[in-house]
mmCIF file of the N, C-alpha and C atoms, coordinates in Angstrom:
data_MODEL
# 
_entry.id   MODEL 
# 
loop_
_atom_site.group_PDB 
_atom_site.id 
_atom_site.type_symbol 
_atom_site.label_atom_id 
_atom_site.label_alt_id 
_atom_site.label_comp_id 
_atom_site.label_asym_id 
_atom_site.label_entity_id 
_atom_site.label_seq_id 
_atom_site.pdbx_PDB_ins_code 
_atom_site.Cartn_x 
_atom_site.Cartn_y 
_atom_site.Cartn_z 
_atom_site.occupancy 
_atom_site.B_iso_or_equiv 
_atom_site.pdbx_formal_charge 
_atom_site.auth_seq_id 
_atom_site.auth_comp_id 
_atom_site.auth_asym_id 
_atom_site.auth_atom_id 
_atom_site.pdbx_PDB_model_num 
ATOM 1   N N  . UNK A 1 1  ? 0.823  -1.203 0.000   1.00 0.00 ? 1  UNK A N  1 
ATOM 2   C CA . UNK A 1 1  ? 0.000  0.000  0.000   1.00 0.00 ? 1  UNK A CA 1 
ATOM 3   C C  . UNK A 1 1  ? 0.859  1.256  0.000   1.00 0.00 ? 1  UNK A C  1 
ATOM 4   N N  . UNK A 1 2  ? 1.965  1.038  0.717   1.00 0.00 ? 2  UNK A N  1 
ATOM 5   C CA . UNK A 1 2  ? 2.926  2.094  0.819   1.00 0.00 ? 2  UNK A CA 1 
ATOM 6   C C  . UNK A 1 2  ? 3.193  2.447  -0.674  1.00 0.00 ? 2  UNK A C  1 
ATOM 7   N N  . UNK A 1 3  ? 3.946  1.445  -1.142  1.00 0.00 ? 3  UNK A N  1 
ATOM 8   C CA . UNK A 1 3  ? 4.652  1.717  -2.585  1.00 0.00 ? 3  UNK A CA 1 
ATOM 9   C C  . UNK A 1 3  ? 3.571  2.314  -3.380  1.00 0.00 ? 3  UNK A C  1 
ATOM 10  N N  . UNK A 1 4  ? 2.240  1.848  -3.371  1.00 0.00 ? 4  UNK A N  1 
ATOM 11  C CA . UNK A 1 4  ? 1.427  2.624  -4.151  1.00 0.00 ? 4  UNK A CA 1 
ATOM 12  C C  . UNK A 1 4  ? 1.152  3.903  -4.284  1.00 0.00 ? 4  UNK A C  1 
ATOM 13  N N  . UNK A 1 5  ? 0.976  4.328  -2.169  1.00 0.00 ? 5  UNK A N  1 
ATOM 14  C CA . UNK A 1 5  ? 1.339  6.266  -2.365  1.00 0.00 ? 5  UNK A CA 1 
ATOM 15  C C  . UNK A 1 5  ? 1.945  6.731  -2.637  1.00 0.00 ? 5  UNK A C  1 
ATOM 16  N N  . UNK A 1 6  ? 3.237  6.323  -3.160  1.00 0.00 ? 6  UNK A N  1 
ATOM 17  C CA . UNK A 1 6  ? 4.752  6.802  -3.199  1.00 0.00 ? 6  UNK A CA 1 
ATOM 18  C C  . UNK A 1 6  ? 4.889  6.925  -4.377  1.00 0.00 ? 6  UNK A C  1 
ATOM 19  N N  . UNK A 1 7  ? 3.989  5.757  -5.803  1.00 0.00 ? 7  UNK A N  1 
ATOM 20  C CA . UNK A 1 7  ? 3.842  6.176  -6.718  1.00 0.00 ? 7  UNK A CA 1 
ATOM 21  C C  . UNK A 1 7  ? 2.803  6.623  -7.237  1.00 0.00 ? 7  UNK A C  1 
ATOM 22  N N  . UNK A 1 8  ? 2.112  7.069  -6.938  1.00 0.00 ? 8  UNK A N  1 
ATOM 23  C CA . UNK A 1 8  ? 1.075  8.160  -7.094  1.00 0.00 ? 8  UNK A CA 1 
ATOM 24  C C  . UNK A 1 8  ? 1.568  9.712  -6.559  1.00 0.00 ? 8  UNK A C  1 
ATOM 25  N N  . UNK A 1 9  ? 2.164  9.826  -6.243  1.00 0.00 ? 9  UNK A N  1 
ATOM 26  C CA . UNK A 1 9  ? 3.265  11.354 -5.643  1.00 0.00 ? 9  UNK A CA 1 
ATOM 27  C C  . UNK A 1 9  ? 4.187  11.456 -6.494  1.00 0.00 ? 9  UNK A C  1 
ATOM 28  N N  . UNK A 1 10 ? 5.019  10.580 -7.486  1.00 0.00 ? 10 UNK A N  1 
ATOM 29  C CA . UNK A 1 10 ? 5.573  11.229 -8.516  1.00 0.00 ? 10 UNK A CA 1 
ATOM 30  C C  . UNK A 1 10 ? 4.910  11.648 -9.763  1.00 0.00 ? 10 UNK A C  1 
ATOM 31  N N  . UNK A 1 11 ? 5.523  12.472 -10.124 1.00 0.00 ? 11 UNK A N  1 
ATOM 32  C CA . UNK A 1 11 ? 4.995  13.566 -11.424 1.00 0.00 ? 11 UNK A CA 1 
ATOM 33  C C  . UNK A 1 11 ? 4.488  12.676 -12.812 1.00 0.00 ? 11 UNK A C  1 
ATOM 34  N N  . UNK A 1 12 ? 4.033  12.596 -13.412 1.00 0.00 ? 12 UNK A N  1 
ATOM 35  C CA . UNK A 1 12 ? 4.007  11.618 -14.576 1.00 0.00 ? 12 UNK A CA 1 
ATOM 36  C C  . UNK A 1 12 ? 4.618  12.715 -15.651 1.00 0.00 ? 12 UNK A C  1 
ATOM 37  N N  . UNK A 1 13 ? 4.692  12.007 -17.048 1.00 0.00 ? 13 UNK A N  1 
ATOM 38  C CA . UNK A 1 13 ? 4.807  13.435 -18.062 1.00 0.00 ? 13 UNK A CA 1 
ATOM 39  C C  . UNK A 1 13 ? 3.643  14.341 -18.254 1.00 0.00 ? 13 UNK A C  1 
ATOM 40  N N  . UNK A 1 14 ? 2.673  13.868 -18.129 1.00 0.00 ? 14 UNK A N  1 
ATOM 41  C CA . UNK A 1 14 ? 1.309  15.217 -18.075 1.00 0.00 ? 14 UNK A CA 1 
ATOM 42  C C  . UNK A 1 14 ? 1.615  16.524 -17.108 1.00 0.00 ? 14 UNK A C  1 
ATOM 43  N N  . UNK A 1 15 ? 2.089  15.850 -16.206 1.00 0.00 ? 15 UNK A N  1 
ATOM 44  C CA . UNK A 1 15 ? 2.268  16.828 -14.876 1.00 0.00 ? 15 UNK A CA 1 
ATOM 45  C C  . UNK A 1 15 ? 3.820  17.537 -15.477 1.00 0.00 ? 15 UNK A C  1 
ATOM 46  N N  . UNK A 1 16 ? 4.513  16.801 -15.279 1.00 0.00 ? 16 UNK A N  1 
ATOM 47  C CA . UNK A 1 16 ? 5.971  17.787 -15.606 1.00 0.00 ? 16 UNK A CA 1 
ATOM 48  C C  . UNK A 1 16 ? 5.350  18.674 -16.607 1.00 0.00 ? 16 UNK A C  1 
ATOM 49  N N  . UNK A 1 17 ? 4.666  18.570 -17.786 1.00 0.00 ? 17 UNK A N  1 
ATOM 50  C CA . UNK A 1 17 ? 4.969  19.643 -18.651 1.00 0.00 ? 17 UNK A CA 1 
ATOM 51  C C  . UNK A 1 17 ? 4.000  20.415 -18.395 1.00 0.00 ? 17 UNK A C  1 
ATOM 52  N N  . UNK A 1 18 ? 3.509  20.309 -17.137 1.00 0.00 ? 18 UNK A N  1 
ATOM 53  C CA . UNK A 1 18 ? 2.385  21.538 -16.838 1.00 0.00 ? 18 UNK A CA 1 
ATOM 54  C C  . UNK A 1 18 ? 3.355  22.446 -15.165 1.00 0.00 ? 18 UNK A C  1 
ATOM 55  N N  . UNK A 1 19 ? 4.553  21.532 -14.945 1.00 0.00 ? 19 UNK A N  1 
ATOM 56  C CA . UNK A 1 19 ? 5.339  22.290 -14.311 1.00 0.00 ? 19 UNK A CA 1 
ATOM 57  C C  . UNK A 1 19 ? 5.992  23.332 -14.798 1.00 0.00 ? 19 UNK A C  1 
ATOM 58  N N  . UNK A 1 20 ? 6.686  22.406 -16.127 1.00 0.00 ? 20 UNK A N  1 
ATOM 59  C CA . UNK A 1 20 ? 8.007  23.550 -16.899 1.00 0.00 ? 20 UNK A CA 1 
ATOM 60  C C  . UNK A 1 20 ? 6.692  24.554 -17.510 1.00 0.00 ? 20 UNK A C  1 
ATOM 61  N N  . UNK A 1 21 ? 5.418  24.661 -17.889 1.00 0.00 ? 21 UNK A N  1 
ATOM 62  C CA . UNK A 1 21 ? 4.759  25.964 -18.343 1.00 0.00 ? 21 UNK A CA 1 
ATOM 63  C C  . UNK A 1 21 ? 4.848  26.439 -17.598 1.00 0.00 ? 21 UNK A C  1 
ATOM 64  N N  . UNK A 1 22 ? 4.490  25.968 -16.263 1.00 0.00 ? 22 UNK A N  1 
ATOM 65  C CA . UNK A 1 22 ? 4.416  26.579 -15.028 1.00 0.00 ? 22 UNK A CA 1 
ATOM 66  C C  . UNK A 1 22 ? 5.638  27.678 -15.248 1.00 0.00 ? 22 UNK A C  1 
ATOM 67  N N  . UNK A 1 23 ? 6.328  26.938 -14.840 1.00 0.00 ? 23 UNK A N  1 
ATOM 68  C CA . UNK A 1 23 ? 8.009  27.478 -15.117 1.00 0.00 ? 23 UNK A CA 1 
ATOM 69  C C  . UNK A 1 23 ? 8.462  28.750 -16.261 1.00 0.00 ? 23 UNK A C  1 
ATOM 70  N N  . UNK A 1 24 ? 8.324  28.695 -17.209 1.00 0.00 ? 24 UNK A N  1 
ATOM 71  C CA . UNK A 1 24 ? 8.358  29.233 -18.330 1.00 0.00 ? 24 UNK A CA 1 
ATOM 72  C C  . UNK A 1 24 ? 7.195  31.120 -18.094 1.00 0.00 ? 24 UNK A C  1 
ATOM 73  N N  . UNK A 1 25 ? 5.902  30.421 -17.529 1.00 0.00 ? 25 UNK A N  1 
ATOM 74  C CA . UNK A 1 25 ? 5.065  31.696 -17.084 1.00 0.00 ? 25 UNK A CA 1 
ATOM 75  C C  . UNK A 1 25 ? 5.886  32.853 -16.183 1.00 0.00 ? 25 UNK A C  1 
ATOM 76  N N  . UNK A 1 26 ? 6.390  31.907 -15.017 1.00 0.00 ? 26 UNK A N  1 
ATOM 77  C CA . UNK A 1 26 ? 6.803  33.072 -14.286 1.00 0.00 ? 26 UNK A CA 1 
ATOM 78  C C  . UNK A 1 26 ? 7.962  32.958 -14.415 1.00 0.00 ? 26 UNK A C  1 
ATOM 79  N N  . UNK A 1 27 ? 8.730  32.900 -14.931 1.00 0.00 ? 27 UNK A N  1 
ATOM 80  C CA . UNK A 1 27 ? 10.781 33.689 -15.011 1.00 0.00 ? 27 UNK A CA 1 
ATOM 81  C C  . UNK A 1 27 ? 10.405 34.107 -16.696 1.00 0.00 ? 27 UNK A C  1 
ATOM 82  N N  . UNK A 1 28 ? 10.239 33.213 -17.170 1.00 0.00 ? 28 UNK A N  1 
ATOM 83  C CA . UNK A 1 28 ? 9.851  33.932 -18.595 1.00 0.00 ? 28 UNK A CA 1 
ATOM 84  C C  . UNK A 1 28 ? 11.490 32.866 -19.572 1.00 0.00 ? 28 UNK A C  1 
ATOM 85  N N  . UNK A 1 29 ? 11.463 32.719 -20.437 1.00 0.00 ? 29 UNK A N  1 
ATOM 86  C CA . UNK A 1 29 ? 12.169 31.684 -21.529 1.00 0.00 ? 29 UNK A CA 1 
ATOM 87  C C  . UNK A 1 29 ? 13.765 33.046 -21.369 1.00 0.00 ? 29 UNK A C  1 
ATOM 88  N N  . UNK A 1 30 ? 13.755 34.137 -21.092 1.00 0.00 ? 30 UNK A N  1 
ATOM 89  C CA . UNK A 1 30 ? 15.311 34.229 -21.006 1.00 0.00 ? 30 UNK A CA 1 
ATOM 90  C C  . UNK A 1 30 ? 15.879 34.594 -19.783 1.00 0.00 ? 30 UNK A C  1 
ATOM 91  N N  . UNK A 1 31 ? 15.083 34.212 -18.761 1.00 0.00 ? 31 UNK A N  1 
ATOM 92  C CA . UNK A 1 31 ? 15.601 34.223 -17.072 1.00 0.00 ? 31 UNK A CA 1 
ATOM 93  C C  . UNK A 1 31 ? 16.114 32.432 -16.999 1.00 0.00 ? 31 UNK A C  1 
ATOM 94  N N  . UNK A 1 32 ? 15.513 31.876 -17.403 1.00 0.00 ? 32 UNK A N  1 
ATOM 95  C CA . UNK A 1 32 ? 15.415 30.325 -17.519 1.00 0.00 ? 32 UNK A CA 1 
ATOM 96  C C  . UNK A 1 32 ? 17.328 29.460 -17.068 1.00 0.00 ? 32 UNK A C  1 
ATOM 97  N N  . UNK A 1 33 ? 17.480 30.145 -18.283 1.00 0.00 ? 33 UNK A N  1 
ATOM 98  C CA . UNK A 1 33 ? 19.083 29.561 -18.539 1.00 0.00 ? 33 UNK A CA 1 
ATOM 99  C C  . UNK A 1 33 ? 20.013 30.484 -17.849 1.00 0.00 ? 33 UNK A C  1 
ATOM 100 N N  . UNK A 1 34 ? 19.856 31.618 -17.346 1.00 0.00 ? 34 UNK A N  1 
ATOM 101 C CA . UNK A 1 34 ? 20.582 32.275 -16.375 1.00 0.00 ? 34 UNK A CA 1 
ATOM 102 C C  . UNK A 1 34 ? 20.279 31.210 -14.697 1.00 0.00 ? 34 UNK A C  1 
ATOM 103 N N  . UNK A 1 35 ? 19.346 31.285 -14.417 1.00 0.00 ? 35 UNK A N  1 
ATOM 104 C CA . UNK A 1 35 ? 18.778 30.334 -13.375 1.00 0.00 ? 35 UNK A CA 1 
ATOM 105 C C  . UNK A 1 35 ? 19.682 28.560 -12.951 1.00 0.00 ? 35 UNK A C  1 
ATOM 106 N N  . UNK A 1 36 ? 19.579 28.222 -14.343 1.00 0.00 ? 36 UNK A N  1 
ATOM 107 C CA . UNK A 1 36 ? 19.763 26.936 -14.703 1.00 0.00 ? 36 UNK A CA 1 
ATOM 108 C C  . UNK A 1 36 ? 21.804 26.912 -14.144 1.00 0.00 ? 36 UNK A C  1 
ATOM 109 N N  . UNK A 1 37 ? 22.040 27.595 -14.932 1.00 0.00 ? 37 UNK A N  1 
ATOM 110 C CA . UNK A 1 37 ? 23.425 28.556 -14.649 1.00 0.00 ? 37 UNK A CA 1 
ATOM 111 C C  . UNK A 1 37 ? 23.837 28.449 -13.226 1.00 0.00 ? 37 UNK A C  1 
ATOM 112 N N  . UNK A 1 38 ? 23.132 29.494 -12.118 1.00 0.00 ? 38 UNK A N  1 
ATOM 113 C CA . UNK A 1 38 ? 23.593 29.460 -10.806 1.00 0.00 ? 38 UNK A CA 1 
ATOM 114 C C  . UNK A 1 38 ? 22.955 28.587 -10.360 1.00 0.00 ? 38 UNK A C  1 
ATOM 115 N N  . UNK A 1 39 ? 22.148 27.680 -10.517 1.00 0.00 ? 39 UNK A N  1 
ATOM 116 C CA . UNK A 1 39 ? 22.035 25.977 -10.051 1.00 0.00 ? 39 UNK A CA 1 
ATOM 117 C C  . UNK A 1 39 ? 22.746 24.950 -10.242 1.00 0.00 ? 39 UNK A C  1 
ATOM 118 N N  . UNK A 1 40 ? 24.002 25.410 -11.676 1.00 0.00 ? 40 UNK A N  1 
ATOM 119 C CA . UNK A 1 40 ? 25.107 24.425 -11.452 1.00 0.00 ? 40 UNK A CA 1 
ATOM 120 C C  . UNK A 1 40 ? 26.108 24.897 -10.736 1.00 0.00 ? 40 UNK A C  1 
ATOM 121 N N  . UNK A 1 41 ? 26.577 25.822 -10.723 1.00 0.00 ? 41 UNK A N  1 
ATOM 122 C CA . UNK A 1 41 ? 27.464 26.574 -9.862  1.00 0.00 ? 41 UNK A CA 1 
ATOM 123 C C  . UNK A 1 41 ? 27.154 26.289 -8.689  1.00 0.00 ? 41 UNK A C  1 
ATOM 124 N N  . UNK A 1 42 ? 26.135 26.607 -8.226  1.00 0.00 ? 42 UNK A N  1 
ATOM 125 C CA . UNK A 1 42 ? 25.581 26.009 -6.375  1.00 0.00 ? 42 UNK A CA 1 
ATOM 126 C C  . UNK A 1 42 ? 26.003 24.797 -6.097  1.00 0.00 ? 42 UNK A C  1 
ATOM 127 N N  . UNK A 1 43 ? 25.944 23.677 -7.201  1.00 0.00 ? 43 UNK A N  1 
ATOM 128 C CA . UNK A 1 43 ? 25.880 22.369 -7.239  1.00 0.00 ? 43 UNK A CA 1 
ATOM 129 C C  . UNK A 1 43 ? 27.247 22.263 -7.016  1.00 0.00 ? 43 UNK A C  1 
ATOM 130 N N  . UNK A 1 44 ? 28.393 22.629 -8.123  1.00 0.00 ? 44 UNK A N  1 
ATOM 131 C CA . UNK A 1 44 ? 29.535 22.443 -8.013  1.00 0.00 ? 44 UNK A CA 1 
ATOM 132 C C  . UNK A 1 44 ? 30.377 22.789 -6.807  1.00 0.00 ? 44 UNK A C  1 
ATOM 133 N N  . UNK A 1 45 ? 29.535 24.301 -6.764  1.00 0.00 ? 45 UNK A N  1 
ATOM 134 C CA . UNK A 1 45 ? 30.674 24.131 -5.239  1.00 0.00 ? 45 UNK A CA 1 
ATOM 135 C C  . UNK A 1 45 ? 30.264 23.444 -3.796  1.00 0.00 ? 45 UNK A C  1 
ATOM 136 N N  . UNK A 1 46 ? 28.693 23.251 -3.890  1.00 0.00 ? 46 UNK A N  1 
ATOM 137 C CA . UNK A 1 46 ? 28.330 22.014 -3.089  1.00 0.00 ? 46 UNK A CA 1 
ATOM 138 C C  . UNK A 1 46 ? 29.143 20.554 -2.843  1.00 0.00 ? 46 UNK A C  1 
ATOM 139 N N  . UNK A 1 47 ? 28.948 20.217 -4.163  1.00 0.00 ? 47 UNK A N  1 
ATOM 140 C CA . UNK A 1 47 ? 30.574 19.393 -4.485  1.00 0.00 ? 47 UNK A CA 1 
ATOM 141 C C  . UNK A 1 47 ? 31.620 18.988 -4.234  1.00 0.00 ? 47 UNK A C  1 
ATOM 142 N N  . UNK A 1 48 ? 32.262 20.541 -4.434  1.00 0.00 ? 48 UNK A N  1 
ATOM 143 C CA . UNK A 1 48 ? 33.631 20.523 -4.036  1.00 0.00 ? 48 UNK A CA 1 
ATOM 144 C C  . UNK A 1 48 ? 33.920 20.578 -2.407  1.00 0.00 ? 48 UNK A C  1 
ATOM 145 N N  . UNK A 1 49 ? 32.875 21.547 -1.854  1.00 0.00 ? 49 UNK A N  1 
ATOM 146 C CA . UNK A 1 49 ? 32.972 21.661 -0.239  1.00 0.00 ? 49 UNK A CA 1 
ATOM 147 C C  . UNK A 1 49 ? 32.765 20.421 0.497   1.00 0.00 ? 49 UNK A C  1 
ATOM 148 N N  . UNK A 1 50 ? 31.731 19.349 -0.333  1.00 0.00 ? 50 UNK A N  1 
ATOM 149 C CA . UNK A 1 50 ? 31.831 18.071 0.512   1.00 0.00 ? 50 UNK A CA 1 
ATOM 150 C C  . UNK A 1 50 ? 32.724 17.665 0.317   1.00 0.00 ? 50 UNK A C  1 
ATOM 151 N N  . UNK A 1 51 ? 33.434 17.308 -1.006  1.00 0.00 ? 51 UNK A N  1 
ATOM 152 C CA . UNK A 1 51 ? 35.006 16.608 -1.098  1.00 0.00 ? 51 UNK A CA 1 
ATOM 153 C C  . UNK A 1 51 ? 36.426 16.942 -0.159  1.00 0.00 ? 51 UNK A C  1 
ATOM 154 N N  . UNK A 1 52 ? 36.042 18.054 -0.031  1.00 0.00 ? 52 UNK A N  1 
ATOM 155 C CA . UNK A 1 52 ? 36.833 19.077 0.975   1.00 0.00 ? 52 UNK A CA 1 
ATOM 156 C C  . UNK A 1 52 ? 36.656 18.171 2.416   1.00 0.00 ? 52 UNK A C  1 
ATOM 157 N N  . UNK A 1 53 ? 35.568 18.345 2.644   1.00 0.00 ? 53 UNK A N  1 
ATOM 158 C CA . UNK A 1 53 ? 34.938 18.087 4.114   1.00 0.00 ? 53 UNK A CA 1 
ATOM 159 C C  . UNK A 1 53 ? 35.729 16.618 4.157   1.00 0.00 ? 53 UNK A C  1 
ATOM 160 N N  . UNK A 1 54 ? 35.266 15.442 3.210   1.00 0.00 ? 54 UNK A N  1 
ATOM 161 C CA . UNK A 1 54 ? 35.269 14.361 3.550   1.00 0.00 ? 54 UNK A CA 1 
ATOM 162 C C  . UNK A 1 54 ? 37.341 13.733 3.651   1.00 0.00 ? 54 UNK A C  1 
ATOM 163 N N  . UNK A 1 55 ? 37.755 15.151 2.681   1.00 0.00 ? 55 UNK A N  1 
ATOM 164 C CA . UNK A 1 55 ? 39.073 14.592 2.509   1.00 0.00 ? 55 UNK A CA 1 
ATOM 165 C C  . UNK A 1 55 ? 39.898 15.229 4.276   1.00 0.00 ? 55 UNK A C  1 
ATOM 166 N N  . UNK A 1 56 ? 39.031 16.183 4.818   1.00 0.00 ? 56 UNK A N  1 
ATOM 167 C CA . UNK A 1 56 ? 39.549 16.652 5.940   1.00 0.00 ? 56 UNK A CA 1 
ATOM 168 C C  . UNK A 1 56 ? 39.006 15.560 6.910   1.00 0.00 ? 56 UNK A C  1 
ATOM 169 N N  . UNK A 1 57 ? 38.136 15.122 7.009   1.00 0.00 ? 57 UNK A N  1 
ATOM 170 C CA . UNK A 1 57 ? 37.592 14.284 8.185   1.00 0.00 ? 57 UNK A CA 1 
ATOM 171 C C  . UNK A 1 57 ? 38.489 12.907 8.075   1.00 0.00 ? 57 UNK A C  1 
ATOM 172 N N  . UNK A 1 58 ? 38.851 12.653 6.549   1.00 0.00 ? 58 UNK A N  1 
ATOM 173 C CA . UNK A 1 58 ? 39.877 11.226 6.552   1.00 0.00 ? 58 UNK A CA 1 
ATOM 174 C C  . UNK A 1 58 ? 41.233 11.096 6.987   1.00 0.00 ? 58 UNK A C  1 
ATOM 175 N N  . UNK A 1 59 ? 41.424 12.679 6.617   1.00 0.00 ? 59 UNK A N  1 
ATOM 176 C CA . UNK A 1 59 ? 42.938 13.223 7.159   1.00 0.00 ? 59 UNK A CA 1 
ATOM 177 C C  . UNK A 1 59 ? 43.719 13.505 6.178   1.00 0.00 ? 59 UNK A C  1 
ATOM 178 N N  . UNK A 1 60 ? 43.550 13.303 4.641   1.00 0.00 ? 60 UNK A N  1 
ATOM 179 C CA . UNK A 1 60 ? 44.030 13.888 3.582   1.00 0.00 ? 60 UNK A CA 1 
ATOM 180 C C  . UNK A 1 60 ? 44.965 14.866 3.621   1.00 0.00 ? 60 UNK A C  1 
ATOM 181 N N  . UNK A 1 61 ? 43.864 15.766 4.220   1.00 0.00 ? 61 UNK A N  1 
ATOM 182 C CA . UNK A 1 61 ? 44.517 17.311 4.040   1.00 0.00 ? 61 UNK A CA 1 
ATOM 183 C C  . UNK A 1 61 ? 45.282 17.706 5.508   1.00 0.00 ? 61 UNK A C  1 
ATOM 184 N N  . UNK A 1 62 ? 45.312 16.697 5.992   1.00 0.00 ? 62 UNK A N  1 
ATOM 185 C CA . UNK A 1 62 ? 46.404 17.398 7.511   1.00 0.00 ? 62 UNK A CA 1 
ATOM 186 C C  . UNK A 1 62 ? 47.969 16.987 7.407   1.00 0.00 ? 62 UNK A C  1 
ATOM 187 N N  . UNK A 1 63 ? 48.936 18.049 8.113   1.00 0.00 ? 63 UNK A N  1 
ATOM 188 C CA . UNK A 1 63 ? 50.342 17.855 7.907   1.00 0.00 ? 63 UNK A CA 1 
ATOM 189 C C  . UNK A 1 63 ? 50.438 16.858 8.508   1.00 0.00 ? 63 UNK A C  1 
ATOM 190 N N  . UNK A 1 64 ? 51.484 15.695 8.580   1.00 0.00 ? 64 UNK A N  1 
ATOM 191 C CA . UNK A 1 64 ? 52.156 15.244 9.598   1.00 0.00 ? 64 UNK A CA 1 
ATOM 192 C C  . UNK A 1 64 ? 53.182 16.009 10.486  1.00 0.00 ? 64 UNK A C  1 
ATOM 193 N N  . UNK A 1 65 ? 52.675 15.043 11.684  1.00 0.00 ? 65 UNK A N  1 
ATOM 194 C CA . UNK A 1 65 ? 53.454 16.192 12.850  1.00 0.00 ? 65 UNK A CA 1 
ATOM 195 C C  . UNK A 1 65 ? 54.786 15.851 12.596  1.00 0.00 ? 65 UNK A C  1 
ATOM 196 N N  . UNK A 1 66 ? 55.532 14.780 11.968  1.00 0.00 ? 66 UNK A N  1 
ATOM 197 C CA . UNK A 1 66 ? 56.559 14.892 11.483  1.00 0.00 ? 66 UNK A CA 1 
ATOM 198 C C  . UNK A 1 66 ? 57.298 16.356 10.565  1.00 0.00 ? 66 UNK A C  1 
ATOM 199 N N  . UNK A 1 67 ? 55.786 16.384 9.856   1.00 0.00 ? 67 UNK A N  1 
ATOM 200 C CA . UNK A 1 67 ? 56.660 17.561 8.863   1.00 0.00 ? 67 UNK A CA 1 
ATOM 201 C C  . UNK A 1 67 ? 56.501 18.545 9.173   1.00 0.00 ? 67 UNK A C  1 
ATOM 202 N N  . UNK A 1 68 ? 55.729 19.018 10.526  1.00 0.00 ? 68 UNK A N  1 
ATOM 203 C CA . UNK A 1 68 ? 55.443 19.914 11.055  1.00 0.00 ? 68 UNK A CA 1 
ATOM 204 C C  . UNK A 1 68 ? 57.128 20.514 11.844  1.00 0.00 ? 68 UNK A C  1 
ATOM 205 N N  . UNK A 1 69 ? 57.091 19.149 12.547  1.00 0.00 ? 69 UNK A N  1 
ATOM 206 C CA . UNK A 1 69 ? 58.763 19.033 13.643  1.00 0.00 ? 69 UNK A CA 1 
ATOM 207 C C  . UNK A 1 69 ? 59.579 19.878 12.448  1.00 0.00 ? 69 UNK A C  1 
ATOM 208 N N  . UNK A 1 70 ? 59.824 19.480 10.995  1.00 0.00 ? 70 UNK A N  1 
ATOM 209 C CA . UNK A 1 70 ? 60.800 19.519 10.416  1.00 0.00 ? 70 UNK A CA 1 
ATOM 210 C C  . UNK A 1 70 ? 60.792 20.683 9.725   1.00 0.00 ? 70 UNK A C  1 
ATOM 211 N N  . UNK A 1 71 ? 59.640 21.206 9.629   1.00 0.00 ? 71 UNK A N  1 
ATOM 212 C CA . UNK A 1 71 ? 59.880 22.958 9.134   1.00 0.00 ? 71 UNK A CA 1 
ATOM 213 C C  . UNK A 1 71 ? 59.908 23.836 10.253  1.00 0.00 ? 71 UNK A C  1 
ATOM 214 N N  . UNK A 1 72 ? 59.346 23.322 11.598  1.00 0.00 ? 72 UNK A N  1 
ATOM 215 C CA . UNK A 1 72 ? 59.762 24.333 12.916  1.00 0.00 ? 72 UNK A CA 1 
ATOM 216 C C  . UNK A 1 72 ? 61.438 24.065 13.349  1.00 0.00 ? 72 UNK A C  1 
ATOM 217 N N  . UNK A 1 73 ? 61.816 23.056 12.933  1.00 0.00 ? 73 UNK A N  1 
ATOM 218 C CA . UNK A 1 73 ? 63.726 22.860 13.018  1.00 0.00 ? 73 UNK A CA 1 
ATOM 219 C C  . UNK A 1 73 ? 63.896 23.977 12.139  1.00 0.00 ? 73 UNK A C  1 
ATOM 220 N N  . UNK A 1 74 ? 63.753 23.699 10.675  1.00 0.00 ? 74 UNK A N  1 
ATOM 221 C CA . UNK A 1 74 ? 64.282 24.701 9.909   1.00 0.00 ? 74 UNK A CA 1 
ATOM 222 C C  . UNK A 1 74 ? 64.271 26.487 10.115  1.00 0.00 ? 74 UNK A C  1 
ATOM 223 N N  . UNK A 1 75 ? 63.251 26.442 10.249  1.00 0.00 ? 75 UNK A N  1 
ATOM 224 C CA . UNK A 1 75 ? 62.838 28.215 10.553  1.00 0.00 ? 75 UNK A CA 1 
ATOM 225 C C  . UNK A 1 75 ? 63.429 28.396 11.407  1.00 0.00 ? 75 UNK A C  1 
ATOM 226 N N  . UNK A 1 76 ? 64.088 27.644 12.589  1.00 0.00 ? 76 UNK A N  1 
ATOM 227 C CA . UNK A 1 76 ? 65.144 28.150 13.551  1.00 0.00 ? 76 UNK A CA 1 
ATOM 228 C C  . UNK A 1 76 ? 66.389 29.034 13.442  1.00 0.00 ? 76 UNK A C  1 
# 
């Protein structure tokens, strides 16, 4: 019964193309692709900040305290 509400809540194609008119009414056909634009950009650096995140939480991106020791010798 579940699976049945779950597909009855997605869009069919009748419905999507009464979204994108939807769509099309209010930004209008040359706001569209400017839009589309800073939704990949959002995406990408969404992206990149998790890759970031996940390479800091693994330890990727941290010095070893070895090489830490060995540039505080040097700068001496």
């Amino acid at each position: 019964m579940t699976s049945l509400a779950f597909f009855l809540l997605i869009p069919g194609g009748y419905e999507w193309i009464i979204v994108i008119l939807a769509i099309v009414l209010l930004f209008g056909g040359r706001k569209i692709p400017e839009l589309m634009k800073g939704l990949g950009q959002g995406m990408k650096e969404f992206k990149k900040a998790r890759t970031e995140a996940s390479e800091d939480l693994s330890g990727k991106n941290t010095i070893d305290k070895s090489q830490k020791e060995g540039d505080a010798a040097t700068s001496k």
